[in-house]
C-alpha positions as MATLAB code, in Angstrom:
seq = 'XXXXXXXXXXXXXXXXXXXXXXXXXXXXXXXXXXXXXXXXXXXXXXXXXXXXXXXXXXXXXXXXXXXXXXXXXXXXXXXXXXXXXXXXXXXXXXXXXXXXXXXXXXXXXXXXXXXXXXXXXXXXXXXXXXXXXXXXXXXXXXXXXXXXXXXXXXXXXXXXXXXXXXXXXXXXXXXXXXXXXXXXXXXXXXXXXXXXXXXXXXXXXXXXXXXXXXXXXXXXXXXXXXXXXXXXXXXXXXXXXXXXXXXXXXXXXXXXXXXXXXXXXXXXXXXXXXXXXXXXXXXXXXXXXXXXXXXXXXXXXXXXXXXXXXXXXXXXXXXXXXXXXXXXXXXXXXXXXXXXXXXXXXXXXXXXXX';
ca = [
     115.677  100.377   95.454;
     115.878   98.307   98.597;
     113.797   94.762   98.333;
     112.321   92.366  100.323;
     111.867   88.951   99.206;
     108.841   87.259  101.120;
     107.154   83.824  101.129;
     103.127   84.753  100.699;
     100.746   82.337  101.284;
      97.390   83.675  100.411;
      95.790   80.848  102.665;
      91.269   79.409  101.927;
      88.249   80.615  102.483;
      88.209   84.228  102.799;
      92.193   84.220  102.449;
      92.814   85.197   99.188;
      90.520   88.004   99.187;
      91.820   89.645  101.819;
      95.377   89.166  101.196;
      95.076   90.579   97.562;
      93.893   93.641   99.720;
      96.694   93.855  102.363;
      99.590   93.243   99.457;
      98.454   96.035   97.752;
      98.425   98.297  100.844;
     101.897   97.438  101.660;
     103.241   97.306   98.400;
     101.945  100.787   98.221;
     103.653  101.833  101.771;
     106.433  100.601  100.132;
     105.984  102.673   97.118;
     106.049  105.795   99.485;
     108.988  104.757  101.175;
     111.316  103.623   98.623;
     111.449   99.645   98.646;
     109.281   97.163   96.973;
     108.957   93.485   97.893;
     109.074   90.313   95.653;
     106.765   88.088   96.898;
     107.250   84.218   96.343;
     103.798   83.060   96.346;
     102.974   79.578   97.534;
     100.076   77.141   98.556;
      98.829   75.889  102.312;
      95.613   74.628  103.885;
      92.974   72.967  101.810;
      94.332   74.084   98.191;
      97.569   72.203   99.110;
      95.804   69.115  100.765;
      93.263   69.229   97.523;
      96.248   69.285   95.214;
      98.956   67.518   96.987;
      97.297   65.819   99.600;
      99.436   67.521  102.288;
      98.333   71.084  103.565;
     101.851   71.999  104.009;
     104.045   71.230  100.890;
     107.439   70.894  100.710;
     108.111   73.603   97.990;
     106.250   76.043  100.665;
     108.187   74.921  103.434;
     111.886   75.313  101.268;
     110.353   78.877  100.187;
     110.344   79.850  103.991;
     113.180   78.306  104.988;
     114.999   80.302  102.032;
     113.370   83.868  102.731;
     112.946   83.301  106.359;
     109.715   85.728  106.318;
     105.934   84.325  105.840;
     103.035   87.034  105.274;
      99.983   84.245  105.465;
      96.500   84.540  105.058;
      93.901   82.615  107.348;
      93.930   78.579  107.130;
      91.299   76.285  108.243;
      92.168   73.783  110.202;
      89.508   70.444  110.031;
      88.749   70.222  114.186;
      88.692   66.385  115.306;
      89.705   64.816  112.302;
      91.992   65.924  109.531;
      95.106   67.407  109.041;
      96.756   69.253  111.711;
      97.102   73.225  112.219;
      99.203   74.469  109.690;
     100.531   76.709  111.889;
     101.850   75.006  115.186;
     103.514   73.116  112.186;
     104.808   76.123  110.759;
     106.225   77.361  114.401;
     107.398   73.732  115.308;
     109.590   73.281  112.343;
     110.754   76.934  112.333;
     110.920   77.538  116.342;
     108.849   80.614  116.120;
     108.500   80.484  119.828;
     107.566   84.299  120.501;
     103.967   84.693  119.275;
     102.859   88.119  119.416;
      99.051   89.510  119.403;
      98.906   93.273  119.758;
      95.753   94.982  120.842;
      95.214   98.552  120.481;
      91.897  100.578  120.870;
      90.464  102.600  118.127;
      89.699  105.757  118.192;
      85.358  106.399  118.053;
      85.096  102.489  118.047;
      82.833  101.887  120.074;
      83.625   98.931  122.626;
      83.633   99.071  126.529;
      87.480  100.498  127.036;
      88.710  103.048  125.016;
      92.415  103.248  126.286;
      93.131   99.282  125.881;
      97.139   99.159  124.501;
      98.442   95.886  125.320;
     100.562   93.345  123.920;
     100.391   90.047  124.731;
     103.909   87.578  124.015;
     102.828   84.093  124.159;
     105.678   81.197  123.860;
     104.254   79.400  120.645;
     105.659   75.812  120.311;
     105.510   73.719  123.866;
     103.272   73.197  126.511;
     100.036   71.468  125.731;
     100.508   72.299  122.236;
     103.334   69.829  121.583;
     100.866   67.260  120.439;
     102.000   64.651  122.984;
      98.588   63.577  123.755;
      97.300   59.571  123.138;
      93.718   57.800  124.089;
      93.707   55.490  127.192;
      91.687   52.056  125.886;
      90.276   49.182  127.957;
      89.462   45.924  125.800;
      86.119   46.524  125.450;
      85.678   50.319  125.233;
      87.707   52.448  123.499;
      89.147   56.010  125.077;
      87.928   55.796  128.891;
      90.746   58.385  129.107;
      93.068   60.581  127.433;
      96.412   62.008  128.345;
      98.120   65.266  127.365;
     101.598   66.307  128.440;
     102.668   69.914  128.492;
     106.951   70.415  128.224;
     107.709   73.696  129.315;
     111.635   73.806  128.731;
     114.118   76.348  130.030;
     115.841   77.205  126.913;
     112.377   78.009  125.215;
     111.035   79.694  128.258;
     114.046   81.867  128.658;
     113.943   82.988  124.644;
     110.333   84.286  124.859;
     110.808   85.880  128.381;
     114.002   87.673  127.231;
     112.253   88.131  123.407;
     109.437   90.251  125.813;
     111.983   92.448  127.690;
     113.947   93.005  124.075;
     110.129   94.085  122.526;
     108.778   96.384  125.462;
     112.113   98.341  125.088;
     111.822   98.407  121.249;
     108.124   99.404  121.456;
     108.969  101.716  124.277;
     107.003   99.970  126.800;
     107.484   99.885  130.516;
     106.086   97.393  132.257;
     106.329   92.953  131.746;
     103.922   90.971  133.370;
     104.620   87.357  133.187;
     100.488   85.362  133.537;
     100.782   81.689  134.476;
      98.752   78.970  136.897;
     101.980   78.129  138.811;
      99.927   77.089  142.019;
      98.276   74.456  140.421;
     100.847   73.790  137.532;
     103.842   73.961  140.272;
     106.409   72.651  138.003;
     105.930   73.792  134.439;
     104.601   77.170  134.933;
     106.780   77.528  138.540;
     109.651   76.946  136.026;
     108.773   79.587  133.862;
     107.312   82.174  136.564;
     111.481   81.880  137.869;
     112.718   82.039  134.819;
     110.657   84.831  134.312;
     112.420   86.955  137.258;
     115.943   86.121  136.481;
     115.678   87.460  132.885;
     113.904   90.616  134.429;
     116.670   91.145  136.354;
     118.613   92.244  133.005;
     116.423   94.448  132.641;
     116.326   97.662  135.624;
     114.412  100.103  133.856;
     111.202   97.625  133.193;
     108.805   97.149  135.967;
     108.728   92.881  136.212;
     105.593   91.342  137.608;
     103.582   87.956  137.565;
      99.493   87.398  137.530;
      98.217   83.950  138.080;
      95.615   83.977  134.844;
      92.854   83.913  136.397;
      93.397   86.439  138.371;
      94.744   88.183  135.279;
      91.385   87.632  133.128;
      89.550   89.813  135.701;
      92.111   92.529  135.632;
      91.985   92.417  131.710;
      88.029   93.342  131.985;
      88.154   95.500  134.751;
      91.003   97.625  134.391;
      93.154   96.273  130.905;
      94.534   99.923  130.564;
      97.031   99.731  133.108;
      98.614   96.778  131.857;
     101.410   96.820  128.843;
     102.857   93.806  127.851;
     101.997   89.928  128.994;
     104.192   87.352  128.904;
     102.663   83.829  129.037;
     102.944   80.145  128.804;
     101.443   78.890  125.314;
      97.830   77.743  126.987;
      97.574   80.658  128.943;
      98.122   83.184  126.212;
      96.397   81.335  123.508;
      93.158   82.323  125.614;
      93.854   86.219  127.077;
      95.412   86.790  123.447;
      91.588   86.516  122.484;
      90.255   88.058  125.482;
      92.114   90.994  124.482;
      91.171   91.189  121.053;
      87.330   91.612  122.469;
      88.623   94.347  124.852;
      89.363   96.377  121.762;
      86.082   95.353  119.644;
      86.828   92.577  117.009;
      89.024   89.415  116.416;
      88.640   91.078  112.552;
      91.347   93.856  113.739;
      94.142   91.788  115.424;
      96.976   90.583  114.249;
      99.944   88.140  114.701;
     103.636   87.730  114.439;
     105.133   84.824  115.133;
     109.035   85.133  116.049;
     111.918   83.289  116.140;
     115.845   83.180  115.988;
     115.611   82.958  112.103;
     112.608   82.569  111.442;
     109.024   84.788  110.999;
     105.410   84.323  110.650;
     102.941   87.607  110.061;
      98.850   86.450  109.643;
      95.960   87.308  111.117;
      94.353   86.089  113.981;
      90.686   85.493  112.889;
      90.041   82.362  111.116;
      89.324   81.661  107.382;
      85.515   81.775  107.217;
      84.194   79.996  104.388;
      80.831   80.652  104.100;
      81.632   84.306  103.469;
      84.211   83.077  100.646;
      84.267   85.558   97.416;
      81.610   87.550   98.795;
      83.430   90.852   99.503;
      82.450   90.502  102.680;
      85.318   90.787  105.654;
      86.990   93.016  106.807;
      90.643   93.200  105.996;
      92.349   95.169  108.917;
      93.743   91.997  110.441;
      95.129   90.721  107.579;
      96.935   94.472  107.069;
      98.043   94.645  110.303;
     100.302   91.788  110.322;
     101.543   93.451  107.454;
     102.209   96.414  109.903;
     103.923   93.492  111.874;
     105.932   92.762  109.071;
     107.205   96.227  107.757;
     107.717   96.344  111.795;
     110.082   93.587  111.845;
     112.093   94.953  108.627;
     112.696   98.109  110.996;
     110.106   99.805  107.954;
     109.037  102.008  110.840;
     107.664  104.830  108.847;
     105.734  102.839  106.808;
     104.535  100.558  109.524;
     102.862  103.837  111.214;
     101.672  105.153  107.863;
      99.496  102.202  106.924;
      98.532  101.673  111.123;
      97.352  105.475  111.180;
      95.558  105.313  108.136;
      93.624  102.087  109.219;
      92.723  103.538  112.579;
      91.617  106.750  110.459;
      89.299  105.098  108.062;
      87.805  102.992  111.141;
      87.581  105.954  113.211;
      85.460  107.664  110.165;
      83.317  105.342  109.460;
      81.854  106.107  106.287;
      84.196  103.103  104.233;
      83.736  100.322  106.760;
      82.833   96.609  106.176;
      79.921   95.293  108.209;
      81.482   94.216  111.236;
      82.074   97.607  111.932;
      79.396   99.355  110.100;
      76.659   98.148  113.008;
      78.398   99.348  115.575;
      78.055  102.744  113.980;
      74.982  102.184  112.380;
      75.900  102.644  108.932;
      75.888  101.331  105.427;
      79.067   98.517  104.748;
      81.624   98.472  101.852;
      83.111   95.741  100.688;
      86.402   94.258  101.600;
      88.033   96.234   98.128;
      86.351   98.940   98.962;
      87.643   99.320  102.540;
      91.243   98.910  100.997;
      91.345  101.702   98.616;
      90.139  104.065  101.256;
      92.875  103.104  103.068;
      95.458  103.480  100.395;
      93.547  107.192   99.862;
      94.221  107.951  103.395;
      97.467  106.492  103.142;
      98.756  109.707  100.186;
      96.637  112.018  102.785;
      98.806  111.521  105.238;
     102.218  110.849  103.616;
     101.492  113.963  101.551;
     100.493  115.932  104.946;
      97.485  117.500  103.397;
];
């Protein structure tokens, strides 16, 4: 039988829950479709800081860098003081420049757009997001100013422009939109709005075509049907990648991959919420999506639409929903376990064709 051998990092908070969840869901996809994984399970966030004193150990970082694949739970990251996000770590140190947020309407769930099907490719490791920042001091006062640089490079630029073209012909998709400020930013995002149309020109059979983002965030709540896949500066799409997870109802159903040459990320995109910590509480589709992701990248397409259909079936029922979902249909919540084995149920349903 076929196997995958994956770092998983069940992340804090509500992590661990939900992970337990989504492994079982695709272990049991691959169950169905002849291949198992071996997971290498390893520590980040606060029960590697607690323990180590560094949220990002070096036995999980040689675990990646041997498997090359990460399926990660939620991590919290301490805002203002603290540790920095494990994750721009993680996609520094592993140049997983392509970060990928798909967002897909469900069926009967109720939001304000019912056709939303978008993807949104956001380069994941320059820009603003470098870290190059420091405080301006005067003698007397401390930070009267502070200064943040944002390196927008060609060879990164190119990679996730070209990585968008190589995705929307995988996914079948026809259109690229590249979403940048390049009147105000005239360098940096000029640089990667040209960029942006010599790497389209590789590609004849995709319509090419460039938003400025503000411009784009009213298209995205007027009209986001018509649009297919964004391409975007790391700012820029750290921003519309949430806007479009609202357009479809939930950050709790959206996903992430984070791509690179060697190198992968899956997780999802909500954070790790604490206070609802071994409660049973959240809902797990996010964190089993980026498993889709996952079986996705392996080229596990079967299973990837198996466990997305029966997700999207169980939501679109309603009846074995966690609360986030439950109000909007007015109905009683399951747990996070519970939610999970309908899903697996649905799962034989379907695979079995009954």
């Amino acid at each position: 039988m076929k196997s995958y051998k994956i770092t998983l990092v069940p992340g804090d908070g509500t992590g661990p829950e939900l992970m337990a969840v989504a492994r079982e869901i695709i272990e049991k996809a691959g169950e169905l479709y002849g291949f198992k994984f071996e997971w290498d399970e390893k520590e980040a966030g606060i029960p590697a800081y607690e323990k180590y004193g560094d949220p990002l150990p070096k036995e999980t970082i040689e675990s990646i860098r041997r498997n090359k694949i990460l399926y990660k739970g939620p991590i919290t990251t301490p805002v203002g003081v603290g540790y920095r996000s494990v994750n721009v770590a993680i996609r520094k140190m592993f140049k997983l420049y392509a970060i990928v947020r798909p967002a897909k309407s469900i069926p009967r769930f109720s939001t304000r757009y019912s056709n939303v099907d978008l993807i949104v490719v956001r380069e994941g490791t320059e820009e603003f997001y470098a870290g190059i920042e420091h405080r301006i001091n005067t003698v007397d006062r401390e930070r009267i100013a502070a200064e943040s640089i944002g390196i927008v490079t060609r060879e990164t630029s190119e990679k996730v422009i070209r990585f968008s073209f190589e995705y929307a012909k995988r996914m079948g998709r026809r259109r690229v939109s590249a979403v940048h400020k390049a009147n105000i930013l005239k360098e940096s995002h000029g640089l990667f709005r040209d960029i942006f149309y010599e790497v389209a020109e590789e590609y004849p059979d995709i319509q090419a075509d460039d938003y400025m983002v503000d411009n784009m965030a009213y298209q995205l709540v007027t009209k986001p049907e018509i649009y297919d896949v964004l391409v975007t500066p790391n700012l820029v799409g750290d921003i519309l990648s949430d806007l479009a997870s609202g357009l479809v109802g939930s950050l709790g159903i959206v996903p992430s991959g984070n791509i690179g040459d060697e190198y992968a990320m899956f997780e999802p995109i909500h954070g790790s919420a604490p206070k609802y910590a071994g409660q049973n509480k959240v809902n797990p589709t996010a964190q089993i999506m980026a498993g889709v992701m996952m079986l996705q990248y392996l080229n596990e397409m079967d299973a990837a639409n198996l466990v997305q259909e029966a997700v999207f079936k169980v939501i679109e029922e309603g009846k074995y929903v966690t609360y986030d979902i439950a109000r909007v249909y007015g109905v009683e919540p399951v747990g996070t376990r519970e939610m999970g084995k309908e899903i697996i149920r649905k799962m034989e349903e379907l695979y079995s064709g009954t």
